[in-house]
C-alpha positions in Angstrom: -161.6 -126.4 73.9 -164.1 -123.5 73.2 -167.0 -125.4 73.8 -165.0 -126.9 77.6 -165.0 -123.0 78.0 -168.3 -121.7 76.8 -169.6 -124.8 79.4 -167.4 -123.2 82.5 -168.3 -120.0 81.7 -172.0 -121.2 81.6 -171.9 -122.4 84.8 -170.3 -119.8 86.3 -173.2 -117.6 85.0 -175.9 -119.7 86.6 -174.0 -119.8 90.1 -172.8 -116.1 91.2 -171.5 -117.8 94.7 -169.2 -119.8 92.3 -168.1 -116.8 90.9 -167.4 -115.0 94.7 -166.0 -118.0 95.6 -163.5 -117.8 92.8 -162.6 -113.9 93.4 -162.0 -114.8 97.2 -159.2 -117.5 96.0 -158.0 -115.4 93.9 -157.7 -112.0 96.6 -156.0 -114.9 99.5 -153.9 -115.9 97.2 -152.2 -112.6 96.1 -152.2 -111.2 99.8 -149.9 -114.5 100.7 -147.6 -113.5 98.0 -147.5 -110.0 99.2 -146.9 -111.5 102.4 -144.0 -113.2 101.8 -142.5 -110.6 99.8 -142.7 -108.9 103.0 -141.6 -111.8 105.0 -138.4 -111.7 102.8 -137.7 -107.9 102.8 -135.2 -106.9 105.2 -137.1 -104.9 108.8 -135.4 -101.2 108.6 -133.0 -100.9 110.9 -133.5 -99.1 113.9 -132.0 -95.5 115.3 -130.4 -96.1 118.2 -131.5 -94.4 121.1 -129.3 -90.8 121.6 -127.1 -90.8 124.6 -128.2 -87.5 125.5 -131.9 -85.2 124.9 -131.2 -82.0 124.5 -133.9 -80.2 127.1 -134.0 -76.1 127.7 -135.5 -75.2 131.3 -135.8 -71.4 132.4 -134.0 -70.3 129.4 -131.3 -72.9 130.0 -130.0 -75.5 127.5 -129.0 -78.8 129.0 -128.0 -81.9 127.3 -128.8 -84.5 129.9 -127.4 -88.0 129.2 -130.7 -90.1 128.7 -129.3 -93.1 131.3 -130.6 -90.3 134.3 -134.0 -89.6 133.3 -136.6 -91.3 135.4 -139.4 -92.7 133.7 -141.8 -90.4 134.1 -139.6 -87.8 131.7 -140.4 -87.3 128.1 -137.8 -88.2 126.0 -138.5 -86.0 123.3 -136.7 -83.5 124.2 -137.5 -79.7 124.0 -139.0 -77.0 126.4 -139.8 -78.3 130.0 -141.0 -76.9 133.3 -139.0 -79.6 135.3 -136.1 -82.2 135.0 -136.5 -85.5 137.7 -133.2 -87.2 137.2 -132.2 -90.1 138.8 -128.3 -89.6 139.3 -125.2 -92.4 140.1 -123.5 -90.0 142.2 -119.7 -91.5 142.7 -118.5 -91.9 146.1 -121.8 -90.9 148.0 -121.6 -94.7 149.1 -119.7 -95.6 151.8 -118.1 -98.9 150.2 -117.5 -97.3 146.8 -120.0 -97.8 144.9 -122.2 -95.5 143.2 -125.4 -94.2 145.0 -128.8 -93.4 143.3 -129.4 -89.5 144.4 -132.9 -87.8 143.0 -132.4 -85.1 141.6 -135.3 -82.2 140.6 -134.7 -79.0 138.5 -137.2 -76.5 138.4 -136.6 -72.7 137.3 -135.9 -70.4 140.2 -139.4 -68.4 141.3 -139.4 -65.5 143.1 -139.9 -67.0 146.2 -137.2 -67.2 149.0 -133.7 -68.0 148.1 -133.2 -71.4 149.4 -129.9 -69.9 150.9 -132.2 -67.8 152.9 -134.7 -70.5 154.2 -132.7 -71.6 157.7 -132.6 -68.2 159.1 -136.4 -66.3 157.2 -138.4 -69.5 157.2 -137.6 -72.2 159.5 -135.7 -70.6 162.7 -139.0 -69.6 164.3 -140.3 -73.1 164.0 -137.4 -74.7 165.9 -137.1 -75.8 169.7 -133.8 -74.1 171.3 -131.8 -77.5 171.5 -128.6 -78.0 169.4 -126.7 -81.4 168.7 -123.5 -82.0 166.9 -123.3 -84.3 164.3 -120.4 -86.0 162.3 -119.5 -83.9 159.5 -119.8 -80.5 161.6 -123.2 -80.0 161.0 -125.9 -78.9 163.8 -128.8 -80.6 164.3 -132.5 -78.9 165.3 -135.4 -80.1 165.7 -138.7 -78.9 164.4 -141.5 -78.3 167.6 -144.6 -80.2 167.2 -147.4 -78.4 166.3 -145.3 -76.9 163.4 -145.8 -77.6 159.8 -142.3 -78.9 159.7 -143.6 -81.4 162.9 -141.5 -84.8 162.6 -138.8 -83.8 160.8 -134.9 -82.7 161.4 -132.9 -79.6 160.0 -129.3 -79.9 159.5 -127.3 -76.8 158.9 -123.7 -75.7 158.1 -122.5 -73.4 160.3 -123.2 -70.9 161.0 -126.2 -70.3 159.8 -126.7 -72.9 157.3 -126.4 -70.7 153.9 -123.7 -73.0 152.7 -125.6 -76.2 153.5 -128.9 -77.4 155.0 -131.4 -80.3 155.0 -134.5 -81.4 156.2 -134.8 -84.8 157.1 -137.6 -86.8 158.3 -137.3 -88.4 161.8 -137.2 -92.1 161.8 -139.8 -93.5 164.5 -139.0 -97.1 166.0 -142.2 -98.5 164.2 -141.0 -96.9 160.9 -141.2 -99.3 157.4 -140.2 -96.5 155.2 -136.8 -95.0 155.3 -136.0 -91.7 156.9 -135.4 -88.8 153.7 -133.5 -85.7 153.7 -134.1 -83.1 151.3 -131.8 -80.5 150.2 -132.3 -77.3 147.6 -130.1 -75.0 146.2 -129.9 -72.3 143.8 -127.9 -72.4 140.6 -127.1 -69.9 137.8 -131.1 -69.0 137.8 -132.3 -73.4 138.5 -133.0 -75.2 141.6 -131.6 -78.1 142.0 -133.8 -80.3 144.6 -131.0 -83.7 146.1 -133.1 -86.5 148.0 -130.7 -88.4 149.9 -130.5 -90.6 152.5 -129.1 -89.3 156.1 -126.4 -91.3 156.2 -124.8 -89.4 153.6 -125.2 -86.2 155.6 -121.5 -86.1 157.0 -120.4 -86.0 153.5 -122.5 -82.4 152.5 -119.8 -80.5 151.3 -119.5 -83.2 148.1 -123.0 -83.4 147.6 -122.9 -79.2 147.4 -120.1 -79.4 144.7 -121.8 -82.3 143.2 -124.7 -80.1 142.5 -122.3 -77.5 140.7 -120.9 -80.0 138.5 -124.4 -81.4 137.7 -125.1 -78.1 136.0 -121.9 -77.8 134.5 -122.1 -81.5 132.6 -125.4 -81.1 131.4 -124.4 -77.6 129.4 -124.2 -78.1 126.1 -120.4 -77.7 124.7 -119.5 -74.6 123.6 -119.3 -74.3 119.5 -115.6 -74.5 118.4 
């Protein structure tokens, strides 16, 4: 037995690639057993992801439910300069169902009011004409020229500091859909709704939509 040994050993001695050969055998071999330890071990479960990221913007906390962030939002969380939200909004369709609305939150600047943007910013850029449209809102057209050239404005009477929209016009050769835009101020955030014009004659719900946006996404009060 010592002599079958000494012999190995010998041998072993005379052929170092034996030797590294050996030592490889032996390194593969112990990886696959740590590998199927591994393989047995139970993966860690995972945290499901929260229903809500808690966001502040312009000094504002809001809890957003994570289902209305578009994709392009981080989801960590934290400080932000903007929210894009992509919003069911519950009866904006007219056979019931729920209507995707875009939604943008950015802190207010101190530019214009958007309450004041009808009568300071866009009045002069107008042609005289007036329509009536369903849903008591009056339409006027921006002249060409204009930087506002091919598009709509939609006001509440009177003057349109309850409600108003700009809305592109549709030409006959047009693939992509006509848009209104609306902005208004809340408790120190605007809230920027894109929307198609069909949902105009319902305005008032989409203002007081708006409200309750902000309202939801406070956080609750501590009991």
């Amino acid at each position: 037995m010592v002599l079958a040994a000494e012999r190995l050993f010998s041998v072993v001695a005379r052929r170092p690639s034996v030797l590294l050969r050996l030592s490889l055998a032996a390194a593969a071999a112990g990886a696959a057993a740590l590998a199927g330890i591994a393989f047995l071990r139970p993966a860690a479960p995972q945290k499901p992801a929260p229903a809500r990221i808690d966001y502040e913007l312009a000094g504002h906390p809001l809890s957003v439910p994570a289902s209305w962030l578009r994709e392009t939002m981080d989801r960590s969380g934290g400080t932000v300069p903007r929210l894009d939200l992509a919003i069911p909004w519950p009866g904006a369709a007219a056979d019931g169902e729920a209507e995707i609305v875009a939604v943008t939150l950015v802190p207010a600047d101190a530019a214009l009011d958007p309450a004041e943007r009808p009568a300071k910013l866009y009045m002069r850029f107008l042609t005289p004409e007036t329509w009536s449209t369903p849903g008591g809102l009056v339409l006027r057209r921006f002249r060409p020229g204009t930087p506002y050239e091919g598009e709509e404005l939609y006001l509440a009477p009177p003057d349109g500091r309850r409600f108003f929209a700009r809305c592109t016009r549709q030409a006959a050769t047009a693939v992509i859909a006509p848009l209104c835009t609306t902005v208004m101020r809340l408790a120190g955030i605007d809230v920027m709704l894109r929307f198609g014009p069909e949902r105009l004659a319902d305005w008032a719900r989409l203002g007081a939509g708006a409200e309750r946006l902000i309202a939801i996404m406070a956080p609750p009060e501590p009991q």
